[in-house]
N, CA, C and O atoms as a printed pandas DataFrame, in Angstrom:
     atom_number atom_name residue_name chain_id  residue_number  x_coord  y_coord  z_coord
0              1         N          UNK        A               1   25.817    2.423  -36.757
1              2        CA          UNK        A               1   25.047    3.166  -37.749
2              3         C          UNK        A               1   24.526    4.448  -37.106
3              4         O          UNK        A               1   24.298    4.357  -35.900
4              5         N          UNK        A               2   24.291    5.651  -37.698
5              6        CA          UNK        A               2   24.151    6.894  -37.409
6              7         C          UNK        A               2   22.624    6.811  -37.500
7              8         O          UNK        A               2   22.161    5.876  -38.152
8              9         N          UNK        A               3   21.917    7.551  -37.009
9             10        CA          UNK        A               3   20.149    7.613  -37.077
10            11         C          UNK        A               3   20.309    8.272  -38.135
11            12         O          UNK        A               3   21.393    8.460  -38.686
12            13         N          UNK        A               4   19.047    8.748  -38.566
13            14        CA          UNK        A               4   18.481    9.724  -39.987
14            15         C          UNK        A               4   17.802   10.478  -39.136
15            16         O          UNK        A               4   16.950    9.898  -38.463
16            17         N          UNK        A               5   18.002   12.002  -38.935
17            18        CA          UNK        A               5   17.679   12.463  -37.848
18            19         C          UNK        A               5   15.969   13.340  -38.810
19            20         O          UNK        A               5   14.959   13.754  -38.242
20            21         N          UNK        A               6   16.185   13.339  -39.911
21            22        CA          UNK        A               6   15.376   13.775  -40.534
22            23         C          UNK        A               6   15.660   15.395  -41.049
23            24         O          UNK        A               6   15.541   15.795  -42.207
24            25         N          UNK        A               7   15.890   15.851  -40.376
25            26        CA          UNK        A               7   16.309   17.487  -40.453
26            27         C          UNK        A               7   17.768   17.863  -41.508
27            28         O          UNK        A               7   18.579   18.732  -41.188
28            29         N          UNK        A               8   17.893   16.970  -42.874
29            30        CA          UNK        A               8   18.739   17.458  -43.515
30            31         C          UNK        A               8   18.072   18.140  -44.698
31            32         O          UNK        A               8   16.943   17.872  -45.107
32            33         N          UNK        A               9   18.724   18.862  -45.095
33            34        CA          UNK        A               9   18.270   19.731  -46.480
34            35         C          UNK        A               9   18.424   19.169  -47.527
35            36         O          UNK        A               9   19.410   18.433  -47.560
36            37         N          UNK        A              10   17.841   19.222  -48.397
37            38        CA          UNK        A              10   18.389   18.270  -50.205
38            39         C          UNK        A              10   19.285   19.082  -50.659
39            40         O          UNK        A              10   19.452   20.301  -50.620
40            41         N          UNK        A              11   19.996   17.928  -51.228
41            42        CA          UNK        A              11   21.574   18.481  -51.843
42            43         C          UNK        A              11   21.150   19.754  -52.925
43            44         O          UNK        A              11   21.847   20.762  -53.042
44            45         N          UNK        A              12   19.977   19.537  -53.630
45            46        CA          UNK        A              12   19.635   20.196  -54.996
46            47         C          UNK        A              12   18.089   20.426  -55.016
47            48         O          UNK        A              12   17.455   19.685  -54.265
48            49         N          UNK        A              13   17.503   21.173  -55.623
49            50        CA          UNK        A              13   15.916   21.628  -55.219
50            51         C          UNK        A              13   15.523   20.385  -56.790
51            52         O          UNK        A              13   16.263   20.122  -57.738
52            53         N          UNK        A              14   14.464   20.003  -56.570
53            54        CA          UNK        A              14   14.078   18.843  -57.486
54            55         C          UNK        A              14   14.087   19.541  -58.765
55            56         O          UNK        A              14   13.834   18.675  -59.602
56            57         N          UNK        A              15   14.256   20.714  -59.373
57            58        CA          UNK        A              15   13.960   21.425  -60.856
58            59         C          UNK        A              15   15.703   20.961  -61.169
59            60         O          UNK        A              15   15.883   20.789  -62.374
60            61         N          UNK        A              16   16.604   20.803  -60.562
61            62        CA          UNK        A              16   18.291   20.643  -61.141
62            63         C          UNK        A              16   18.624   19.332  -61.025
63            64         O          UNK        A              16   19.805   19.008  -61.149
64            65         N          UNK        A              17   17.660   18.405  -60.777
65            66        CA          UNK        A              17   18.025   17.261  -60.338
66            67         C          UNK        A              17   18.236   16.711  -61.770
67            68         O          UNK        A              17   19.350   16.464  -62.231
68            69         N          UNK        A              18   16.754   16.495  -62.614
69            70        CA          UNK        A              18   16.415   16.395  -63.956
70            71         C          UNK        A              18   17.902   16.845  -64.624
71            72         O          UNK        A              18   18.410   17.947  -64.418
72            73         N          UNK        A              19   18.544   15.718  -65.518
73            74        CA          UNK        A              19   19.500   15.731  -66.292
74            75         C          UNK        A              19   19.442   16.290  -67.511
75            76         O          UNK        A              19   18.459   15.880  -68.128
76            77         N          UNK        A              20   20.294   17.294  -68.288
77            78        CA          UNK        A              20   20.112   17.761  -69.291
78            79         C          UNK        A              20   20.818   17.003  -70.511
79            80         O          UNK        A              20   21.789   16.358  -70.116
80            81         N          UNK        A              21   20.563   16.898  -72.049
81            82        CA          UNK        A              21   20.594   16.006  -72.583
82            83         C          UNK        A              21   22.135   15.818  -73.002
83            84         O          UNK        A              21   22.535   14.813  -73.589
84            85         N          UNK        A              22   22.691   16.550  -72.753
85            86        CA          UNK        A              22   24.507   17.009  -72.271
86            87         C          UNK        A              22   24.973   15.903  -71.482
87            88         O          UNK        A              22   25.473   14.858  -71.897
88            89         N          UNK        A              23   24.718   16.306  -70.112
89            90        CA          UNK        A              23   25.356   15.352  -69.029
90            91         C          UNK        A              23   25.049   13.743  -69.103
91            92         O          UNK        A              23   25.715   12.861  -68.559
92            93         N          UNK        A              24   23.851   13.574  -69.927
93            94        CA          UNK        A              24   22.868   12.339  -70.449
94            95         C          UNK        A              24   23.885   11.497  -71.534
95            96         O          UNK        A              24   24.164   10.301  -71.627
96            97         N          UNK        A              25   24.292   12.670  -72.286
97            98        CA          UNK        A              25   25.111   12.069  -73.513
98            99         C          UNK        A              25   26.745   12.153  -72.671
99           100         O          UNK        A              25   27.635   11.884  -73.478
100          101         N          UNK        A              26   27.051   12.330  -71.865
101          102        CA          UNK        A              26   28.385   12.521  -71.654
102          103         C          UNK        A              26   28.933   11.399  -71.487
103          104         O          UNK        A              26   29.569   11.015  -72.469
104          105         N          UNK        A              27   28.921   10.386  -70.166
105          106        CA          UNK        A              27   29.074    8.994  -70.360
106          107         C          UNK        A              27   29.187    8.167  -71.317
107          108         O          UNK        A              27   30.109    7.354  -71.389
108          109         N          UNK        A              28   28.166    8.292  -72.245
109          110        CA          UNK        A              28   27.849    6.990  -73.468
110          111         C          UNK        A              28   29.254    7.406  -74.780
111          112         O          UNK        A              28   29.793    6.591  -75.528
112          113         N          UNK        A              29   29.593    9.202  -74.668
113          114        CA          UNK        A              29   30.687    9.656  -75.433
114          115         C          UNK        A              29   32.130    9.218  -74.792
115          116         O          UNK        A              29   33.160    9.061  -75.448
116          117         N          UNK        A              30   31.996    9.057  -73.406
117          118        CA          UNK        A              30   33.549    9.319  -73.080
118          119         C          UNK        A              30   34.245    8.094  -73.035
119          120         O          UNK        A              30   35.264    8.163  -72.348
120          121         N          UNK        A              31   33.955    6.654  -73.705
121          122        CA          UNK        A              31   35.090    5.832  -74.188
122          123         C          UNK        A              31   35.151    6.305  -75.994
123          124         O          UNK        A              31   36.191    6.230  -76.649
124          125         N          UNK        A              32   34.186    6.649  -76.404
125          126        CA          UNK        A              32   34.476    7.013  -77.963
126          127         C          UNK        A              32   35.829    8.405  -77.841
127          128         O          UNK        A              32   36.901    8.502  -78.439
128          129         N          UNK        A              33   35.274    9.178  -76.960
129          130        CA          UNK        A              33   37.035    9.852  -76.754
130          131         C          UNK        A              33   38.051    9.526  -76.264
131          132         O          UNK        A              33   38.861   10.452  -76.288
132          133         N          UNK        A              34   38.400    8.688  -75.842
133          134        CA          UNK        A              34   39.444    8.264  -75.329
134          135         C          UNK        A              34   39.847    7.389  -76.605
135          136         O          UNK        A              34   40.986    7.454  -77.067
136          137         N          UNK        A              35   38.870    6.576  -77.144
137          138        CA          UNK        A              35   39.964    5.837  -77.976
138          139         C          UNK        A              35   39.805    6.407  -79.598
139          140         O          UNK        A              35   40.111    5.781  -80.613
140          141         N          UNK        A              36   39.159    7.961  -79.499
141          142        CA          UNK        A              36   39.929    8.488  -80.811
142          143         C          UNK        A              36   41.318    9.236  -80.030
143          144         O          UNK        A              36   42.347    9.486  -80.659
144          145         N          UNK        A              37   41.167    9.498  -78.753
145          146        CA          UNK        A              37   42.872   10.378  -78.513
146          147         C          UNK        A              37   43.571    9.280  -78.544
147          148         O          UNK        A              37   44.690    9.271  -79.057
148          149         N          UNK        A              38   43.000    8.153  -77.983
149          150        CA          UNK        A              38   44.472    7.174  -78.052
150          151         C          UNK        A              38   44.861    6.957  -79.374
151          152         O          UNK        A              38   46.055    6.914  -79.672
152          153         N          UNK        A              39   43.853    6.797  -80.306
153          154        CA          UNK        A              39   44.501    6.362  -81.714
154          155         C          UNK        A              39   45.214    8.148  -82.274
155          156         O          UNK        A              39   46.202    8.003  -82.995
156          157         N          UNK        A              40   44.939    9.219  -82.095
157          158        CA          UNK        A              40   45.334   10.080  -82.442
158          159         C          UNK        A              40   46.963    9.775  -81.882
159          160         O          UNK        A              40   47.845    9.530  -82.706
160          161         N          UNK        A              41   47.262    9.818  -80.364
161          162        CA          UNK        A              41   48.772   10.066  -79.728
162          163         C          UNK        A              41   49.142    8.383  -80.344
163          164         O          UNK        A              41   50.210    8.250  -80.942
164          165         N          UNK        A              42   48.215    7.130  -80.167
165          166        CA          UNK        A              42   49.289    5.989  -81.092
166          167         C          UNK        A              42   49.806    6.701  -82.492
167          168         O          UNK        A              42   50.948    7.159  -82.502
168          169         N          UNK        A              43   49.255    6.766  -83.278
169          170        CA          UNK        A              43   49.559    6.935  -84.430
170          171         C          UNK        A              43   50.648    8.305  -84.438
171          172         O          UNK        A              43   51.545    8.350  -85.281
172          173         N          UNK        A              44   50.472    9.391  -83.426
173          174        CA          UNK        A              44   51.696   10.385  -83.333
174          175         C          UNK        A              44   52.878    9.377  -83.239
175          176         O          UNK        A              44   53.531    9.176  -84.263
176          177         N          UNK        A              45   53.187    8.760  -82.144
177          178        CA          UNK        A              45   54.177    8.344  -81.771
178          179         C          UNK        A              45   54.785    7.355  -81.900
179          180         O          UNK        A              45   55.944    7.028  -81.644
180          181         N          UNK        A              46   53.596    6.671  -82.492
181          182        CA          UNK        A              46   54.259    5.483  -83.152
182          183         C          UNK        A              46   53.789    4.904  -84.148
183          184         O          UNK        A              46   53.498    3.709  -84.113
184          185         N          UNK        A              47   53.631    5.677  -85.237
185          186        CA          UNK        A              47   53.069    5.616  -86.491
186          187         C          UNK        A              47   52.838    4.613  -87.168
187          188         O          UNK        A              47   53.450    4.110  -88.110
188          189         N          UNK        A              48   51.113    4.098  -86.188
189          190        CA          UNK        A              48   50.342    3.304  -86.462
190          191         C          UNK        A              48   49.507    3.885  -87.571
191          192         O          UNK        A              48   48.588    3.229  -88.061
């Protein structure tokens, strides 16, 4: 195991950390898109 030497910088200053209601909603949307494209390309191609 590596020490924590203490002397690292934060990835992000704490004001960008806070999620905007975008990136919040993005997850909870991205199986509802996938399975309207899948039913969009099923139904192209194989006219479900």
């Amino acid at each position: 195991m590596t020490k924590n030497l203490g002397n690292a910088k934060p990835s992000a200053p704490a004001k960008e950390i806070s999620a905007s209601m975008c990136s919040r909603a993005a997850p909870a949307l991205f199986p509802l898109v996938v399975a309207a494209l899948g039913y969009l390309v099923g139904r192209h191609y194989f006219g479900l």
